[in-house]
PDB file with SEQRES, HELIX, SHEET and CRYST1 records, atoms N, CA, C and O in Angstrom:
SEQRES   1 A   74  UNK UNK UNK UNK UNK UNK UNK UNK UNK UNK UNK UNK UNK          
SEQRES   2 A   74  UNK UNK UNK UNK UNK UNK UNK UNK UNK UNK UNK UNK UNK          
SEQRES   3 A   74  UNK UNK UNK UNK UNK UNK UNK UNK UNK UNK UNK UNK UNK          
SEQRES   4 A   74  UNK UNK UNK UNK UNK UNK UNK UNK UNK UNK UNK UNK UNK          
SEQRES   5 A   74  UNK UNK UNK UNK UNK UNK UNK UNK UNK UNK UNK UNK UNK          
SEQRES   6 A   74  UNK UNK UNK UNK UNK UNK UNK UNK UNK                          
HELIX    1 AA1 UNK A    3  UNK A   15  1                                  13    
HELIX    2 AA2 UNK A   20  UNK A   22  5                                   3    
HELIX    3 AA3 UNK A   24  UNK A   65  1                                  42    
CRYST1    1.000    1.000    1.000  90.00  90.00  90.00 P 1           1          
ATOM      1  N   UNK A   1      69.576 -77.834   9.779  1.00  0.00           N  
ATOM      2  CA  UNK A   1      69.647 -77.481   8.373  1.00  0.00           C  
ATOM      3  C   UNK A   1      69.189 -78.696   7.564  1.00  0.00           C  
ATOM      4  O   UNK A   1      69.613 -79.821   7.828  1.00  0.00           O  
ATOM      5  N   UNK A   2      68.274 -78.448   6.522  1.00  0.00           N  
ATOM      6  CA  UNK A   2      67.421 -79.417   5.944  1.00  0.00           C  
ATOM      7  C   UNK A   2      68.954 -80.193   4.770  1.00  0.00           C  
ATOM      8  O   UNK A   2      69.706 -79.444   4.146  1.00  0.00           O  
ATOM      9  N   UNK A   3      69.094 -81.891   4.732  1.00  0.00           N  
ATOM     10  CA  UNK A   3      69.757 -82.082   3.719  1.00  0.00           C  
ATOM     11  C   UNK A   3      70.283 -81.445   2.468  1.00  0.00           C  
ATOM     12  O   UNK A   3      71.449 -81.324   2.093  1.00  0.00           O  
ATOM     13  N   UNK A   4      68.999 -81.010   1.826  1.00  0.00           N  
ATOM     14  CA  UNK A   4      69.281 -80.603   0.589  1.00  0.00           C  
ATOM     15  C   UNK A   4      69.731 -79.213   0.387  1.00  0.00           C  
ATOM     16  O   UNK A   4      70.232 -78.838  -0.673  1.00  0.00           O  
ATOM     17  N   UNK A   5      69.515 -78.310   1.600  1.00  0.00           N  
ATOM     18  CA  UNK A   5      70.379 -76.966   1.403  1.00  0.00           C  
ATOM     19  C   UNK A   5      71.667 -77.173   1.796  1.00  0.00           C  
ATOM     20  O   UNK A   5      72.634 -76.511   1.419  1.00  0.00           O  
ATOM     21  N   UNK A   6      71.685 -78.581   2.956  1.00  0.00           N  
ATOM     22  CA  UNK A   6      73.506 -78.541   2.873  1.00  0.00           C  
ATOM     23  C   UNK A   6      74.735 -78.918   1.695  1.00  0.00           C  
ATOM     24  O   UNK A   6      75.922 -78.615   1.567  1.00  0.00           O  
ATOM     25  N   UNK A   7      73.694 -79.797   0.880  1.00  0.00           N  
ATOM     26  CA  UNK A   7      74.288 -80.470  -0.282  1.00  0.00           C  
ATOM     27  C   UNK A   7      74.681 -78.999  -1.253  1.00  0.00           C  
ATOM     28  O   UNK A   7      75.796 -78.690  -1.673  1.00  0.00           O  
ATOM     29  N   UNK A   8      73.485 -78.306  -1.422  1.00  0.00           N  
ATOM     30  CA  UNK A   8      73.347 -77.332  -2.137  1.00  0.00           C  
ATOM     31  C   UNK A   8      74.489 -76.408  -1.743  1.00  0.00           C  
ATOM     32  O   UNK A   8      75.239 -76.341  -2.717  1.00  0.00           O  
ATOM     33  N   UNK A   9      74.992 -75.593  -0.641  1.00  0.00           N  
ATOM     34  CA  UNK A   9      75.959 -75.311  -0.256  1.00  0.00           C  
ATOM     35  C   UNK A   9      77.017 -75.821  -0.648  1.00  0.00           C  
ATOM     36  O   UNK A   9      77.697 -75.227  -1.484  1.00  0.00           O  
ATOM     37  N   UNK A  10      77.347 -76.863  -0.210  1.00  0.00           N  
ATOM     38  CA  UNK A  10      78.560 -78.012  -0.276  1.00  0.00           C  
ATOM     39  C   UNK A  10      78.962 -77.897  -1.837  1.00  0.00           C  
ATOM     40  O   UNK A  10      80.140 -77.913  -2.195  1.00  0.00           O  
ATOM     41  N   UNK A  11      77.711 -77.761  -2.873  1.00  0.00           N  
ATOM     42  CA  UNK A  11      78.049 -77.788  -4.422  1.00  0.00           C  
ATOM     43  C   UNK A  11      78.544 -76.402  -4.685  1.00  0.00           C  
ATOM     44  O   UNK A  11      79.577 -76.172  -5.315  1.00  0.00           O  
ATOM     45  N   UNK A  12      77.711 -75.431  -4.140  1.00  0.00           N  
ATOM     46  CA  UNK A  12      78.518 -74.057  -4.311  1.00  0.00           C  
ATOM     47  C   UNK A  12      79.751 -73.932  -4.279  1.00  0.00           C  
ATOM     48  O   UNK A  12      80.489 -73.751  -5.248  1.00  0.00           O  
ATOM     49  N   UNK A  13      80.162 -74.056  -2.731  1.00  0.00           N  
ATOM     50  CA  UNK A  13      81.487 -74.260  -2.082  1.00  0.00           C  
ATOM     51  C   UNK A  13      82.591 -74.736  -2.857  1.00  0.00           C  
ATOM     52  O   UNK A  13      83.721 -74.247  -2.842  1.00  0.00           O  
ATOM     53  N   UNK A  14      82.168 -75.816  -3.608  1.00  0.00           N  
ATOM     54  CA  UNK A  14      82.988 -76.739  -4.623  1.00  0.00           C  
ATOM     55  C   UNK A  14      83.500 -75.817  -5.402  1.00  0.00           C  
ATOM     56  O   UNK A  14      84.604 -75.302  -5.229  1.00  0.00           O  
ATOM     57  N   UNK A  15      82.691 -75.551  -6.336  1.00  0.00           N  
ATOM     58  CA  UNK A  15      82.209 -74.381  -7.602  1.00  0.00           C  
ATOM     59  C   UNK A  15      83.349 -73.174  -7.333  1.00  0.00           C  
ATOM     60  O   UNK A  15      84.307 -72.859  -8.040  1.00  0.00           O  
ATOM     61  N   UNK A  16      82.961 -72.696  -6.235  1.00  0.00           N  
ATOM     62  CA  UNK A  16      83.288 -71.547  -5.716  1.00  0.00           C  
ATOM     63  C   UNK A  16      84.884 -71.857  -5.624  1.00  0.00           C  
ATOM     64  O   UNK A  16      85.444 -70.761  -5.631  1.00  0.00           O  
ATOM     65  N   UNK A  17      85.687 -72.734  -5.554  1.00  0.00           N  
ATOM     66  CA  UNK A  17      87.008 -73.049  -5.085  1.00  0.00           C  
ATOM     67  C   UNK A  17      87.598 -74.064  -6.899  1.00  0.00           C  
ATOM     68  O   UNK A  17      88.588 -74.770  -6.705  1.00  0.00           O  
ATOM     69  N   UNK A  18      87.287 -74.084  -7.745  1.00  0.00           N  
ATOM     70  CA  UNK A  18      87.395 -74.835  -8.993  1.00  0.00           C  
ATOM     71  C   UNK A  18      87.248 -73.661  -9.746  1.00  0.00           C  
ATOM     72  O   UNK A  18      86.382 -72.839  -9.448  1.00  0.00           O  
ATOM     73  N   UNK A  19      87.928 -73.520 -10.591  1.00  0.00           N  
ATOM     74  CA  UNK A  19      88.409 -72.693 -12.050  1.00  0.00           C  
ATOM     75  C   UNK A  19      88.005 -73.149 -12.952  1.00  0.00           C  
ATOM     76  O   UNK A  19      88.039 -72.279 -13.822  1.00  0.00           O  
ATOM     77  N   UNK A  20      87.419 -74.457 -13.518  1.00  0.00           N  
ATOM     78  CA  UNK A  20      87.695 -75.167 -14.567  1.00  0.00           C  
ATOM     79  C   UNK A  20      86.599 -74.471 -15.480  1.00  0.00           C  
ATOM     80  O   UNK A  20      86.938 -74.372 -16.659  1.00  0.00           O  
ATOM     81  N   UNK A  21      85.592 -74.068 -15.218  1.00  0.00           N  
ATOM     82  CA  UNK A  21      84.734 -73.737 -16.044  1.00  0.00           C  
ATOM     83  C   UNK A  21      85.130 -71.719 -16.084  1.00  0.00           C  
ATOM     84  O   UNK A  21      84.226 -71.140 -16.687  1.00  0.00           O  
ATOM     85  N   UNK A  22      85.591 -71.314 -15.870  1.00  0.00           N  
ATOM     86  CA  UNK A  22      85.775 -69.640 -15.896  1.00  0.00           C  
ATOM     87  C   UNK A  22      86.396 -69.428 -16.744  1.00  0.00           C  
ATOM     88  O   UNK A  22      86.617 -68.218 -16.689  1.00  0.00           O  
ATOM     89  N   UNK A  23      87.200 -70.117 -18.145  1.00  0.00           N  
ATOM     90  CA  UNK A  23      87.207 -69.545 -19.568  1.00  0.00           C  
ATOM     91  C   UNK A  23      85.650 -69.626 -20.322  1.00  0.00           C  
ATOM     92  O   UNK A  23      84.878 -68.686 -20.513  1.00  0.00           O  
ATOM     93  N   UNK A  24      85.512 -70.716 -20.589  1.00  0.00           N  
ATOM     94  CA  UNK A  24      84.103 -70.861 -20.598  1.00  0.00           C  
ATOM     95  C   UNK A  24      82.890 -69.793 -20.568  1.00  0.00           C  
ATOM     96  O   UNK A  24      82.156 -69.447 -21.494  1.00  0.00           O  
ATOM     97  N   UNK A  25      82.905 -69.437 -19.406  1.00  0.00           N  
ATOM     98  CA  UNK A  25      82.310 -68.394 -18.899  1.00  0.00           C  
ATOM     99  C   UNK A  25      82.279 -66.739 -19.283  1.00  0.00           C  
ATOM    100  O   UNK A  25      81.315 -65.992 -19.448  1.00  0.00           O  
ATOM    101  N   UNK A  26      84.126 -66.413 -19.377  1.00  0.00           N  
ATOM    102  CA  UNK A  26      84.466 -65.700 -19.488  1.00  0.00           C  
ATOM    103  C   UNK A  26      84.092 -65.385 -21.421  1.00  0.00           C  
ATOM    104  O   UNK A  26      84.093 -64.348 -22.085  1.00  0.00           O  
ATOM    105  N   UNK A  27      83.934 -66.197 -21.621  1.00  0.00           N  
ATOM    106  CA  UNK A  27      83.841 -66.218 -23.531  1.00  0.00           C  
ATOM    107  C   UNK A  27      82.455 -65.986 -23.785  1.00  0.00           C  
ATOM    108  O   UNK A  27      82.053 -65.158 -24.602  1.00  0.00           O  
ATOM    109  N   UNK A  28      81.628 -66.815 -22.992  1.00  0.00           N  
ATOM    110  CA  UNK A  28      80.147 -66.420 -22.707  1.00  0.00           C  
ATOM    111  C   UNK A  28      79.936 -65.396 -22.446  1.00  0.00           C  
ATOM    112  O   UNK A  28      79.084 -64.842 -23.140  1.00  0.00           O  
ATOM    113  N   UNK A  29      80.639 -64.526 -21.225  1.00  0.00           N  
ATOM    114  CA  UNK A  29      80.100 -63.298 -21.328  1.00  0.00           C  
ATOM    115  C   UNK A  29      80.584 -62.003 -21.759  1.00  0.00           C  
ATOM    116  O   UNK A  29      80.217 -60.902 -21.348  1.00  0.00           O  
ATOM    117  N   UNK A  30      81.915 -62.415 -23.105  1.00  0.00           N  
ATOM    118  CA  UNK A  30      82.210 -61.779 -24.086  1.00  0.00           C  
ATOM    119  C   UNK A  30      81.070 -61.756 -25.378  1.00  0.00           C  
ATOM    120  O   UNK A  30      80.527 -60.781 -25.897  1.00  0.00           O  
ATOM    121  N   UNK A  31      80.976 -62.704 -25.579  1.00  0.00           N  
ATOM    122  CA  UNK A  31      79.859 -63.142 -26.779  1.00  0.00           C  
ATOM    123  C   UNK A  31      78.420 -62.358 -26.413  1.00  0.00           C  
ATOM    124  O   UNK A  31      77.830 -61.631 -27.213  1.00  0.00           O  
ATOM    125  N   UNK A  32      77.919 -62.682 -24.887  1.00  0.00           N  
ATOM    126  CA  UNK A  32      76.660 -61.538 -24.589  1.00  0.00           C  
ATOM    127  C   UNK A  32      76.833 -60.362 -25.242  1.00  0.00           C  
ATOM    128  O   UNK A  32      76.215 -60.035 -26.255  1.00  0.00           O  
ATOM    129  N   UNK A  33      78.113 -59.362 -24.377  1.00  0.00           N  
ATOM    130  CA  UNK A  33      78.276 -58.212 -24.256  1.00  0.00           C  
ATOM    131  C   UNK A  33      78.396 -58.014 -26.245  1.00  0.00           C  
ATOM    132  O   UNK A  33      77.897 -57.059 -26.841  1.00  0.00           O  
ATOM    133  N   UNK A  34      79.110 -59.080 -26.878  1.00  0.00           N  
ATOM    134  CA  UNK A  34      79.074 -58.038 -28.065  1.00  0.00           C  
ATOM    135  C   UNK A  34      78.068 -58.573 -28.986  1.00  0.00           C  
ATOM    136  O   UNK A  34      77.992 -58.400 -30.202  1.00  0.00           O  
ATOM    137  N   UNK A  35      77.130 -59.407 -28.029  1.00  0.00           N  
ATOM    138  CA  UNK A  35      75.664 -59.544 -28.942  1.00  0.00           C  
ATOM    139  C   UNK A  35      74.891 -58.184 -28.897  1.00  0.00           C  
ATOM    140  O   UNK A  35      74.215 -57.698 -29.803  1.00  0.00           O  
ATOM    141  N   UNK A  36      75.212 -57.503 -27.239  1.00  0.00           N  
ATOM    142  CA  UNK A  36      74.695 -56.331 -26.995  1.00  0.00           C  
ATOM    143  C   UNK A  36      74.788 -55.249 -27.621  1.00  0.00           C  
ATOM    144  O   UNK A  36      73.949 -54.359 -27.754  1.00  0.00           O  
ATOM    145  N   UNK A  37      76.072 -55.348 -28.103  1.00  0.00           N  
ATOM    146  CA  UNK A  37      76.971 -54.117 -28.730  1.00  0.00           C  
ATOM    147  C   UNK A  37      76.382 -54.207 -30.186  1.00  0.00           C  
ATOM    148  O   UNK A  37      76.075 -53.112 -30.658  1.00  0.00           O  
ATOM    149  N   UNK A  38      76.181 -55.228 -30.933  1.00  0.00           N  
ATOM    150  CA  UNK A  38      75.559 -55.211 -32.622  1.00  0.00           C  
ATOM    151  C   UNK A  38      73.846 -55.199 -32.643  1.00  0.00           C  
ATOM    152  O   UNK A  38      73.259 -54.891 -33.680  1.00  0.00           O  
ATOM    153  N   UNK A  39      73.212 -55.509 -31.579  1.00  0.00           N  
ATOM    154  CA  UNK A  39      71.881 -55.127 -31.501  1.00  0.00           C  
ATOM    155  C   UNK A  39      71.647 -53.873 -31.199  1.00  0.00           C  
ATOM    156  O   UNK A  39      70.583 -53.424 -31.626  1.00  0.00           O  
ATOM    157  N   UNK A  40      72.430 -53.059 -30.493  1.00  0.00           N  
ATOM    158  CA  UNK A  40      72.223 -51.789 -30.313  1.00  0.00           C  
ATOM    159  C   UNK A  40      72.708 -50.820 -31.319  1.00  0.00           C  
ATOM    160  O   UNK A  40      72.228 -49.698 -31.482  1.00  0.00           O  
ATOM    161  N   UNK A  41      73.573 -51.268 -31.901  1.00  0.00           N  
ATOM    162  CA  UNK A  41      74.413 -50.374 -33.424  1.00  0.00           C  
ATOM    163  C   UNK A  41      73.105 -51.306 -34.654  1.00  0.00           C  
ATOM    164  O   UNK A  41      72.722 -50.643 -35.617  1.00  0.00           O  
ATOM    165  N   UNK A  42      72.803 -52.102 -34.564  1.00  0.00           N  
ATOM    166  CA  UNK A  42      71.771 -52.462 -36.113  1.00  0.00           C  
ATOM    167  C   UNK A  42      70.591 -51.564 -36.058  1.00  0.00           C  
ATOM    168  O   UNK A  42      69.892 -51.502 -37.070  1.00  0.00           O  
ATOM    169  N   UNK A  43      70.207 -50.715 -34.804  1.00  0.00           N  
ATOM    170  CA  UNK A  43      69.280 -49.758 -34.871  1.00  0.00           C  
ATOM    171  C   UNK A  43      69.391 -48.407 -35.304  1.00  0.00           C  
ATOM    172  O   UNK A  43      68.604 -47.668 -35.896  1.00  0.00           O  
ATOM    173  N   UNK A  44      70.693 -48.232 -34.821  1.00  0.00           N  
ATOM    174  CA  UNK A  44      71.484 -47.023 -35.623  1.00  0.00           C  
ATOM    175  C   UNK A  44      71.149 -47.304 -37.188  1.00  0.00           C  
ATOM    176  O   UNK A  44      70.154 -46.922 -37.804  1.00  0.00           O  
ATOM    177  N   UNK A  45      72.247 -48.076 -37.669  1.00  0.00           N  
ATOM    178  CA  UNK A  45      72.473 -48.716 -38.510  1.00  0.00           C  
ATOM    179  C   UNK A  45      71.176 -48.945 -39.979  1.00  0.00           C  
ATOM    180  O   UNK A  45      71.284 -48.790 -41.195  1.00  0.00           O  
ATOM    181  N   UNK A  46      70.200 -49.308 -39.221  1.00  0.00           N  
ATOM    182  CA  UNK A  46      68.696 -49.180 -39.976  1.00  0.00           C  
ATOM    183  C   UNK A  46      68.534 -47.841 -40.353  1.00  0.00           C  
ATOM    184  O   UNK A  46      68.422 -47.329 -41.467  1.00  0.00           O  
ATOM    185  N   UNK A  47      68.543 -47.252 -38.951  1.00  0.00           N  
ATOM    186  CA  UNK A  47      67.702 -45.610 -39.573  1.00  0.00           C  
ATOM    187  C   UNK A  47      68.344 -45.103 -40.759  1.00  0.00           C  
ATOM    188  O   UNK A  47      67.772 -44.622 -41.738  1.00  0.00           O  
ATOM    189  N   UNK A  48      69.786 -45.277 -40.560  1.00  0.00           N  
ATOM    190  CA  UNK A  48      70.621 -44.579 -41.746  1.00  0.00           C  
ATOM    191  C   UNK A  48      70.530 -45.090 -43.118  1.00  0.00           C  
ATOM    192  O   UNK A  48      70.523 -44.461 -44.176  1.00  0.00           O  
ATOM    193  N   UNK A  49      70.443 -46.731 -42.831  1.00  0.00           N  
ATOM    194  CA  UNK A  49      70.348 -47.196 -44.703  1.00  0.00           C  
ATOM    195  C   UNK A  49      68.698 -46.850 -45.284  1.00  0.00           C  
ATOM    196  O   UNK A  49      68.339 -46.711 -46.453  1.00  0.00           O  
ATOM    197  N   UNK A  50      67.843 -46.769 -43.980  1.00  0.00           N  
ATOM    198  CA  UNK A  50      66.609 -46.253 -44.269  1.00  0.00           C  
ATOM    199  C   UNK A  50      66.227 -45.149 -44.852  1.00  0.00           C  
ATOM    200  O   UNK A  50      65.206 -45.020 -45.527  1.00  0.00           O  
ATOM    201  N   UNK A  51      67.462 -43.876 -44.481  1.00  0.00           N  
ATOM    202  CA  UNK A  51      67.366 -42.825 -44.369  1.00  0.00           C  
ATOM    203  C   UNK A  51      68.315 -42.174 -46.220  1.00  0.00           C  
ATOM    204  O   UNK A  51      68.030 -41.206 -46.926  1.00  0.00           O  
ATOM    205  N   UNK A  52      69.391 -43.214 -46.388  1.00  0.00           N  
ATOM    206  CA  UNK A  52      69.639 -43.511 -47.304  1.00  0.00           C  
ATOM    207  C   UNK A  52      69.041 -43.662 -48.764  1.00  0.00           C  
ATOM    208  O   UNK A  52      68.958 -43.109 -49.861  1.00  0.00           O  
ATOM    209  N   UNK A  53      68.652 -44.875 -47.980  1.00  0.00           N  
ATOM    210  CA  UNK A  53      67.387 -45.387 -49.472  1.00  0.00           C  
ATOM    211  C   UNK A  53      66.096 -43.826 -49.641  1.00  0.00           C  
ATOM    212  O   UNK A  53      65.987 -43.218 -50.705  1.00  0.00           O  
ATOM    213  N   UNK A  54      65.456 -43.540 -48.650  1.00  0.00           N  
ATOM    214  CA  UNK A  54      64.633 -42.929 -48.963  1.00  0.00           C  
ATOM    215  C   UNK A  54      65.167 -41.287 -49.905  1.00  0.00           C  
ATOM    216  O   UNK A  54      64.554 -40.712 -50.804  1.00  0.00           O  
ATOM    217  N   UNK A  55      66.577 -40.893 -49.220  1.00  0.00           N  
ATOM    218  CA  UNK A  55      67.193 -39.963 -50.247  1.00  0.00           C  
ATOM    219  C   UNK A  55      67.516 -40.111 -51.924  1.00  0.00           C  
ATOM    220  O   UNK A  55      67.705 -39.271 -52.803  1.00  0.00           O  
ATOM    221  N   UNK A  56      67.484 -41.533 -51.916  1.00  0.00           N  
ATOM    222  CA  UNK A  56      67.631 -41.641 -53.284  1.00  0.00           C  
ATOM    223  C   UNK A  56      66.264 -41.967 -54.240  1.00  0.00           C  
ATOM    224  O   UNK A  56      66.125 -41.722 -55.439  1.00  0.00           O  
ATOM    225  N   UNK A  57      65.361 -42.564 -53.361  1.00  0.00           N  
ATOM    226  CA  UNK A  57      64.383 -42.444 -53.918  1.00  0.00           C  
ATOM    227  C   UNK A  57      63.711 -41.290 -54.433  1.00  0.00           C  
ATOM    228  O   UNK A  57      62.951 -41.241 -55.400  1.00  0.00           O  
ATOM    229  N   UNK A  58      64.180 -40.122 -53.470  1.00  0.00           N  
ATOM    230  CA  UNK A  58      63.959 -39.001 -54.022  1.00  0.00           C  
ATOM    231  C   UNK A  58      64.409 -38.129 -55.040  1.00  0.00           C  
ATOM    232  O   UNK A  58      63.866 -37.105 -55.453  1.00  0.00           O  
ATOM    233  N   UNK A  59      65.507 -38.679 -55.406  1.00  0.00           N  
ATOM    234  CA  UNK A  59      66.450 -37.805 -56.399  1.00  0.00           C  
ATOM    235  C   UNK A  59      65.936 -38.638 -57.168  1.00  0.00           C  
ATOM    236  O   UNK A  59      65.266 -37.937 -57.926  1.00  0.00           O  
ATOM    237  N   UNK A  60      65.801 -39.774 -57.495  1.00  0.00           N  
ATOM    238  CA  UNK A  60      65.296 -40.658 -58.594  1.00  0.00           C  
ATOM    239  C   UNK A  60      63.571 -39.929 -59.043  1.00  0.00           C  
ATOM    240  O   UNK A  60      63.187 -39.856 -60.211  1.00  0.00           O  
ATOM    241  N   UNK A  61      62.871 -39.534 -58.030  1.00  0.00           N  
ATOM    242  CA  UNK A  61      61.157 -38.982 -58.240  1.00  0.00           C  
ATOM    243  C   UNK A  61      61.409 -37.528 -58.555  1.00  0.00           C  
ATOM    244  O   UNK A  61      60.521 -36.900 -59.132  1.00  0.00           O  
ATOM    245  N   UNK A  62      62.935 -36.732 -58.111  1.00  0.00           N  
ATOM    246  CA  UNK A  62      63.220 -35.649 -58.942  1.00  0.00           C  
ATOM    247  C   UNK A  62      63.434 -35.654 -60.462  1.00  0.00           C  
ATOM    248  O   UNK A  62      63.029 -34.756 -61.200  1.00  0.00           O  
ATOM    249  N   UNK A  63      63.984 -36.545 -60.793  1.00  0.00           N  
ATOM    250  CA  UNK A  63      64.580 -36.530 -62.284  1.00  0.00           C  
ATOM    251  C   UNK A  63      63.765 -36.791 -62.688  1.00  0.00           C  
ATOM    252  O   UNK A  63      63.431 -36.034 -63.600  1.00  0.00           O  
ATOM    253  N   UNK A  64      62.590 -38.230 -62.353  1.00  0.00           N  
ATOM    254  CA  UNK A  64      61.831 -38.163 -63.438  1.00  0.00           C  
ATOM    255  C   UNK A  64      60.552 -37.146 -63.688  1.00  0.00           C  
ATOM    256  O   UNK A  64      59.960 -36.909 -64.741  1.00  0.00           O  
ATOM    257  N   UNK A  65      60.315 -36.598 -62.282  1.00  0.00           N  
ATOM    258  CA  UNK A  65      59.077 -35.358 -62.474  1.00  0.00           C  
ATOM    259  C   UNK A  65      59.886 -34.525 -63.638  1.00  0.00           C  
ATOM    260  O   UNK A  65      59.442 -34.262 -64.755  1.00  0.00           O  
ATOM    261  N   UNK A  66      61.078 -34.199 -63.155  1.00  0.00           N  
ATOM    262  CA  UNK A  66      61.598 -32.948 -64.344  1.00  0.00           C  
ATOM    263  C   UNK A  66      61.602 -33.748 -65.973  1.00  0.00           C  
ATOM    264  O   UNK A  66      62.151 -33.058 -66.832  1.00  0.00           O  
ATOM    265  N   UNK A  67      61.207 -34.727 -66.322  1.00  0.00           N  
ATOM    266  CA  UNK A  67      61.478 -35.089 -67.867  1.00  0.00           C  
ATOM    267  C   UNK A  67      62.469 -35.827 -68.087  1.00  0.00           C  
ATOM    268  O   UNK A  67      62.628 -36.101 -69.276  1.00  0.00           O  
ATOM    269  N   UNK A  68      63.465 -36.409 -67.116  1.00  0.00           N  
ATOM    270  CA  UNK A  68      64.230 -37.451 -67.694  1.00  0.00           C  
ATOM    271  C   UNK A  68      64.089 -39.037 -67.492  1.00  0.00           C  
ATOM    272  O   UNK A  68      64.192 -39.902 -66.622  1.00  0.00           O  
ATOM    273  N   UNK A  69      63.856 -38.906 -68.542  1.00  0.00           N  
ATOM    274  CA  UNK A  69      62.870 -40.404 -68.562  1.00  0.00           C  
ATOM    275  C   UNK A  69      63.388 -40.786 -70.229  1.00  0.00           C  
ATOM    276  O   UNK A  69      63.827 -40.172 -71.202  1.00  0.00           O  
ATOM    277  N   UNK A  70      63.027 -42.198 -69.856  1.00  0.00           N  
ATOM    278  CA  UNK A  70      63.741 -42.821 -71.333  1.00  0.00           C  
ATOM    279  C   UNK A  70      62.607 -42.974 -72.187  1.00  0.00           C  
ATOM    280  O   UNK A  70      62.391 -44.130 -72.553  1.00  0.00           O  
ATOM    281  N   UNK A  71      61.853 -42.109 -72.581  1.00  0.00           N  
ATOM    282  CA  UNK A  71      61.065 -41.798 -73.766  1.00  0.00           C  
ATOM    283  C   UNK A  71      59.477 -42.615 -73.723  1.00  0.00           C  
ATOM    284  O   UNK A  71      58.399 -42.134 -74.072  1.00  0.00           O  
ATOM    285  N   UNK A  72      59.702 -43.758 -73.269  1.00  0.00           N  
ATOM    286  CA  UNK A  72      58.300 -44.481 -73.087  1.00  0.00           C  
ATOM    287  C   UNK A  72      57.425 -44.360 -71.389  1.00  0.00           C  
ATOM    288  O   UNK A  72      56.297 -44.764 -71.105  1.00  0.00           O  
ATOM    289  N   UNK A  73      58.394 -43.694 -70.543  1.00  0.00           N  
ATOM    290  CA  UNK A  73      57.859 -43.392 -68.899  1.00  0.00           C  
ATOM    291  C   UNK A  73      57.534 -41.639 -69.630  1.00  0.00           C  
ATOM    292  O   UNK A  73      58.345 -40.871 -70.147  1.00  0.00           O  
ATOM    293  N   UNK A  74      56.046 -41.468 -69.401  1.00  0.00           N  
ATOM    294  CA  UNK A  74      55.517 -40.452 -69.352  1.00  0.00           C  
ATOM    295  C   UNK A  74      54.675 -40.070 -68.056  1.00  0.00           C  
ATOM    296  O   UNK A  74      54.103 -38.982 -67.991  1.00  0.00           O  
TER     297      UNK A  74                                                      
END                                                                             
């Protein structure tokens, strides 16, 4: 077995038997998961304020086609 895969082992091994870093970790891959969770809801999230805005834009291009307008928008 070549040196450096035994070392490499040997560091695993270590790793593998030590706790010290697994809050750490564990917070890391809380923070992923709910990076995951708000990138996947801001797409939701878009369509609707998109979907939003464009409804009101329309009630706003209703009123003024029908004549309500403040006297100088013709």
């Amino acid at each position: 077995m070549p040196k450096w895969l035994a070392w490499v082992i040997d560091r695993l091994s270590v790793l593998h038997r030590e706790d010290q870093g697994q809050d750490l970790i564990e917070y890391a891959l809380t923070v992923a998961l709910l990076s995951l969770v708000v990138v996947a809801a801001s797409g939701s999230l878009a369509i609707q304020i998109s979907t939003g805005m464009s409804s009101v834009g329309e009630k706003f291009k209703k009123h003024a086609d029908h004549g309500l307008h403040l006297g100088w928008y013709k």
